[in-house]
N, C-alpha and C positions, 0 to 999 in steps of 0.2 A: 346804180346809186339812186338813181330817181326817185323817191319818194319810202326807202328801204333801211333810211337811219330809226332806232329802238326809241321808242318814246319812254322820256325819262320823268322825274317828279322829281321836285323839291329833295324828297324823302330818301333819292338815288344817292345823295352825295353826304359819306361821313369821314372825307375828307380829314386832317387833322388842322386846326385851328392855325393860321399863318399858310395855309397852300393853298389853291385851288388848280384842278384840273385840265392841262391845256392840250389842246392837240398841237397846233404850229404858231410861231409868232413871225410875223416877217415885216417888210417894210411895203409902202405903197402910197399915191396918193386916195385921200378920201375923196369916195365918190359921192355921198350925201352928207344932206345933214348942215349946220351951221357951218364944219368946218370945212366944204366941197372943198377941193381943188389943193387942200392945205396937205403936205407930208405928213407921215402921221407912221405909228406901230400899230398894227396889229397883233391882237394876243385873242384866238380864237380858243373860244371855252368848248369843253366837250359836252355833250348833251344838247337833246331840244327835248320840250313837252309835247312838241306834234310831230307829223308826218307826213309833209305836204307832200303833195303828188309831184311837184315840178322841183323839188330842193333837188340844188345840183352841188351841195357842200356833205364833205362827209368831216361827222365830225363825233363819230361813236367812241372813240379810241383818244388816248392822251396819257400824257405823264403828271405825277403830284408831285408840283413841285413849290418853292417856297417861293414869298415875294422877291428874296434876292435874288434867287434864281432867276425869276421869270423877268425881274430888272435886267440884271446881266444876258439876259438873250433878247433883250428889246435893243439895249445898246450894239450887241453885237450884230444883229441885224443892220443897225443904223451904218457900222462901220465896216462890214461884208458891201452891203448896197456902194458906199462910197471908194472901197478900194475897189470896187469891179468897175463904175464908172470914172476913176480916178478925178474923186470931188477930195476937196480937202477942208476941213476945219467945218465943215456940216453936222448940225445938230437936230434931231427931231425931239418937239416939246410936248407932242396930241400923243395921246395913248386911248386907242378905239378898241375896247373890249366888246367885242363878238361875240357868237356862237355858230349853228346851234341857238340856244340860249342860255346868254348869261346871267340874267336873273336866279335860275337855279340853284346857282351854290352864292345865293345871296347872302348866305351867313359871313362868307370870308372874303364875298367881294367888297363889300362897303369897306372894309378895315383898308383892299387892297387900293382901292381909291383913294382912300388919305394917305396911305404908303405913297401912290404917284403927286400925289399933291404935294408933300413933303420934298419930294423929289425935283420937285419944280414944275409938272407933267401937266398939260389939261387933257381933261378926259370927255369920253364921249360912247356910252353905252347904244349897242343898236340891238332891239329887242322886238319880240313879235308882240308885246303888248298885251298878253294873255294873264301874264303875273301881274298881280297890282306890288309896285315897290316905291319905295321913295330913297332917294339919292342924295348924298350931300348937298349943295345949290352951285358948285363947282363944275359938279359932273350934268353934261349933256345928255339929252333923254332921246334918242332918233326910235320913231315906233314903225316899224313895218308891218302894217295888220294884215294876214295873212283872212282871207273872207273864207266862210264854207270847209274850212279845216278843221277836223276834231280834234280837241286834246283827250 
């Protein structure tokens, strides 16, 4: 896997308006970022524009799927996690959209952002910083610049 995921562009995704491309969503605590330490959903976008040598995420491969969709498997995430540890009445409110990178199918992620926003969600994009993009002022911007990597 090291360094062996297809380098994507902007131009890879013609996705249908209201989807975007995910590979896995699960639960976890965030480990950077404003919101460390805080529960959170993960919804990992498929594609990156680079091909760092040390990437240990694969993330070439995913389904199109819609915003309720991808709502309805963050929650169920949420409640898989809480009947396996038998938590009760647990709610996660961050929704950290990954990659790869998610900038990429930038077209249908801003929409997808106010979807969680609507939803009551705070968000938090983690990005290699290569795309210039601007975000709602809701949505958190965590940049991990990847040095000496080509897109």
């Amino acid at each position: 896997m090291f360094g062996r995921n297809v380098i994507h562009s902007p131009q890879s995704y013609t996705n249908p308006e209201g989807t975007l491309v995910v590979t896995s969503i699960f639960y976890t605590l965030q480990g950077e970022g404003p919101y460390a330490g805080t529960p959170c959903v993960f919804v990992r976008l498929k594609g990156c524009n680079l091909n760092c040598s040390f990437c240990d995420t694969y993330f070439d491969s995913g389904d199109t799927l819609t915003y309720d969709q991808i709502y309805d498997k963050m929650c169920e995430a949420v409640r898989e996690f809480n009947r396996t540890n038998n938590i009760l009445g647990s709610t996660v409110r961050l929704a950290v959209i990954t990659g790869g990178e998610p900038t990429l199918q930038f077209a249908n992620l801003n929409p997808f952002l106010e979807y969680l926003h609507d939803m009551g969600m705070h968000t938090q994009i983690e990005s290699n910083g290569a795309l210039s993009r601007e975000f709602a002022p809701e949505t958190h911007l965590v940049c991990s610049p990847k040095i000496n990597e080509k897109t």
